[in-house]
C-alpha positions in Angstrom: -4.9 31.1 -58.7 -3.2 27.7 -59.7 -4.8 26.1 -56.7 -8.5 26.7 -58.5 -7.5 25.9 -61.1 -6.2 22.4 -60.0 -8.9 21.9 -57.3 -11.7 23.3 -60.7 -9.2 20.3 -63.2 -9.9 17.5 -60.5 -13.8 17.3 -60.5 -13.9 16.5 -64.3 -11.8 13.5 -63.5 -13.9 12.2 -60.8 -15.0 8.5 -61.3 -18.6 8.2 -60.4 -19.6 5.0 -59.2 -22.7 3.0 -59.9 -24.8 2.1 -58.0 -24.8 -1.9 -57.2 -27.4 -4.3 -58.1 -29.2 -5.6 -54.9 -29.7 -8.8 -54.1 -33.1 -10.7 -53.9 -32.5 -11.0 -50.1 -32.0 -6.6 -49.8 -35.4 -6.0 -52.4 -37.6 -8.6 -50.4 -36.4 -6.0 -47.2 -37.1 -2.8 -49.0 -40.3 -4.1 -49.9 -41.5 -4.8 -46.5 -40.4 -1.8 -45.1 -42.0 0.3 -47.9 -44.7 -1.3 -46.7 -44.0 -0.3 -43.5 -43.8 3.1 -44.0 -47.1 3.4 -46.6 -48.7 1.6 -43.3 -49.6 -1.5 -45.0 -47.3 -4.2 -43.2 -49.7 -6.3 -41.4 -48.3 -9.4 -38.7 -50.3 -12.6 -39.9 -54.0 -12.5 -40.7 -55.0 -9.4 -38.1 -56.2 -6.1 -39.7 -54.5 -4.3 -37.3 -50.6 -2.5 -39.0 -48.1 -3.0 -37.5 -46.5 0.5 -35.8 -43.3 -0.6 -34.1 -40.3 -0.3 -36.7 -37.8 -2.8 -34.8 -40.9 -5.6 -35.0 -41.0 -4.7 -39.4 -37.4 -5.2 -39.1 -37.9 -8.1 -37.3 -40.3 -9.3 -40.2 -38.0 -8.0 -43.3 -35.4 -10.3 -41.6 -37.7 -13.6 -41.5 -39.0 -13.2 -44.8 -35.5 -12.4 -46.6 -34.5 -15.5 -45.1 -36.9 -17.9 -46.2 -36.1 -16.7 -49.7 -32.4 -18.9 -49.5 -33.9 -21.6 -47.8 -36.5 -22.0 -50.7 -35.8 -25.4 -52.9 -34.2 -24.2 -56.3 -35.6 -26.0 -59.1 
């Protein structure tokens, strides 16, 4: 019986943790594979989607890159 009750006491005194911003760097690769997954990542100016998900990682990469070597202003 005292082990419920300890194990029941401990749960209200659990910290919970927030979640942590993300970076620009993390959103720009969300966003293209969201895009991804809706089906609406394209490579360049073809029509065609792209269907393989190593080449949208590939392309979530080389964008979030560009974004740091952008000139700050």
């Amino acid at each position: 019986m005292q082990n419920l009750v300890i194990n029941l006491s401990n749960k209200f005194y659990e910290k919970k943790s927030k979640p942590a911003e993300l970076s620009v760097k993390q959103k720009k690769i969300a966003q293209v594979m969201h895009e991804f997954k809706e089906g609406d990542l394209h490579s360049g100016k073809s029509k065609n989607s792209v269907t393989n998900p190593k080449l949208a990682i590939a392309f979530a990469l080389s964008e979030a890159d560009g974004l740091s070597t952008e000139k700050k202003k």
